[in-house]
C-alpha positions in Angstrom: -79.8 -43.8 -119.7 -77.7 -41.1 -118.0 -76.1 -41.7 -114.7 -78.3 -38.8 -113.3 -81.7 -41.4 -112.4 -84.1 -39.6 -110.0 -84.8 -41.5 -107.0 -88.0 -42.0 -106.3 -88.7 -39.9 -102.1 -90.2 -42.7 -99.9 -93.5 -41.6 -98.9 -93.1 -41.1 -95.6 -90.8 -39.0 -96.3 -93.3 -37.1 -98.5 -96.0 -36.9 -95.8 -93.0 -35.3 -93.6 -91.6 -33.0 -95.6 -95.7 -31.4 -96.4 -96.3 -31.8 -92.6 -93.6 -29.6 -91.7 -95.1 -27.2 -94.4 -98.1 -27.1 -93.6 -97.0 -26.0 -89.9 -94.3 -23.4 -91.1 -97.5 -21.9 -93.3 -100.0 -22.1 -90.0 -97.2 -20.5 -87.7 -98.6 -23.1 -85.0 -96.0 -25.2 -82.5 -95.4 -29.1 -81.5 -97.4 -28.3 -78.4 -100.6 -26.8 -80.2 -100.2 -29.6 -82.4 -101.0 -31.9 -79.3 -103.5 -29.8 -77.4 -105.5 -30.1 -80.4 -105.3 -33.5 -81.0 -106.2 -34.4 -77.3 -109.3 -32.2 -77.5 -110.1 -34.4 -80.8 -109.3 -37.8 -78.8 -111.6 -36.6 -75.5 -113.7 -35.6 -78.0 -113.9 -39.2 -79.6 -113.9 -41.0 -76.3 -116.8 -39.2 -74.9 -118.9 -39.1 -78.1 -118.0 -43.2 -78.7 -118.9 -43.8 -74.9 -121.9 -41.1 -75.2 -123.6 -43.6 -77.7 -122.7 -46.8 -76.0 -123.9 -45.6 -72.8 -126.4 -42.7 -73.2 -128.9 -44.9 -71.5 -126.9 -45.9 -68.1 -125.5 -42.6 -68.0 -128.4 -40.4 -68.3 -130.2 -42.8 -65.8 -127.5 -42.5 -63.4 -127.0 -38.6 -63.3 -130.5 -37.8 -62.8 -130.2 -40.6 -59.7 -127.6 -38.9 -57.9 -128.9 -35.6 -58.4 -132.2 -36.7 -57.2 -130.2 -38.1 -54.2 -128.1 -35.0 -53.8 -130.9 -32.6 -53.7 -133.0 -35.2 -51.3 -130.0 -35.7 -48.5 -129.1 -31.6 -48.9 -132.8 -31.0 -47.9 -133.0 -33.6 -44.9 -130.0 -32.1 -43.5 -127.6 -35.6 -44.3 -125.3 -33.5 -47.0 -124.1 -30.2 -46.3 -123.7 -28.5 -49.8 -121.9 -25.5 -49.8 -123.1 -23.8 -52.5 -121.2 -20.5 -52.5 -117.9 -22.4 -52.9 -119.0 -24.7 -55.3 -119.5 -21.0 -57.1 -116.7 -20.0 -56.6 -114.7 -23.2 -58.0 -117.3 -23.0 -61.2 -116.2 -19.0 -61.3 -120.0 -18.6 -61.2 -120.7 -15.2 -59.3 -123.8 -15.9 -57.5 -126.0 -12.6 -58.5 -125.2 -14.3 -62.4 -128.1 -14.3 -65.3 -128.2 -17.3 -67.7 -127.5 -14.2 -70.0 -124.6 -13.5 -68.8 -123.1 -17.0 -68.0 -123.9 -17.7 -71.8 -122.3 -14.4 -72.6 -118.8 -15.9 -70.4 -118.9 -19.3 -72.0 -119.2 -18.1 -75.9 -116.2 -16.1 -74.5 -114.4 -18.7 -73.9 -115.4 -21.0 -77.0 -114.4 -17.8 -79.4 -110.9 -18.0 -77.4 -110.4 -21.0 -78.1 -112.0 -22.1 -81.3 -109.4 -24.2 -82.7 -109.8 -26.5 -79.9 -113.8 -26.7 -79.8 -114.2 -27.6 -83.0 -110.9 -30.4 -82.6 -113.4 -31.5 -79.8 -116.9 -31.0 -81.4 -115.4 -33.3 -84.4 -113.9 -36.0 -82.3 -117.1 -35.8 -80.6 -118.9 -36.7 -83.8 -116.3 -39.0 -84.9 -116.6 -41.1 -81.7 -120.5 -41.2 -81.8 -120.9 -42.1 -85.6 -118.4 -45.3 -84.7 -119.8 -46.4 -81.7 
């Protein structure tokens, strides 16, 4: 044998080295990187905990809007509706059409992360 033996990379080293290609050849940065992965792990917590608690949660959202609506009409909760609009960004002379039209606005802005979400989101409801 020759002195001139290739060493053999360590695999780690391996999965770096493509990494780092594979993010020259998207053109995306260390901060993308983790905006999508947090959008996949929300995604994964809410579908897991979706599934585990579909039943408690549902039951307990329709209770307190039950009770929200109930106390606003009897005067015990004061809702102020117009700045709760205007937190949401909802203007109040808005169509369902054209809230739909400003929230597949949104989702075509940022698509990467919707679907990073959407499949964390089934991820987390297939496991739990």
């Amino acid at each position: 044998m020759n002195g001139t033996q290739v060493q053999a990379m360590p695999w780690w080293r391996m999965v770096q080295q493509q990494s780092e290609a594979l993010i020259q050849r998207l053109n995306i940065s260390l901060q993308d990187i983790v905006r999508i992965l947090s959008f996949f792990g929300i995604g994964f917590f809410v579908g897991f905990l979706l599934k585990k608690y579909l039943r408690y949660f549902f039951i307990i959202t329709l209770t307190l809007i039950f009770f929200f609506i109930v106390f606003d009409r009897f005067g015990v909760i004061l809702v102020d509706w117009t700045h709760i609009q205007q937190l949401t960004g909802v203007d109040p002379q808005s169509t369902i059409q054209h809230t739909g039209e400003q929230v597949l606005s949104i989702i075509q802005e940022h698509i990467v992360l919707v679907v990073s979400g959407l499949i964390g989101f089934v991820i987390g409801y297939r496991v739990g």
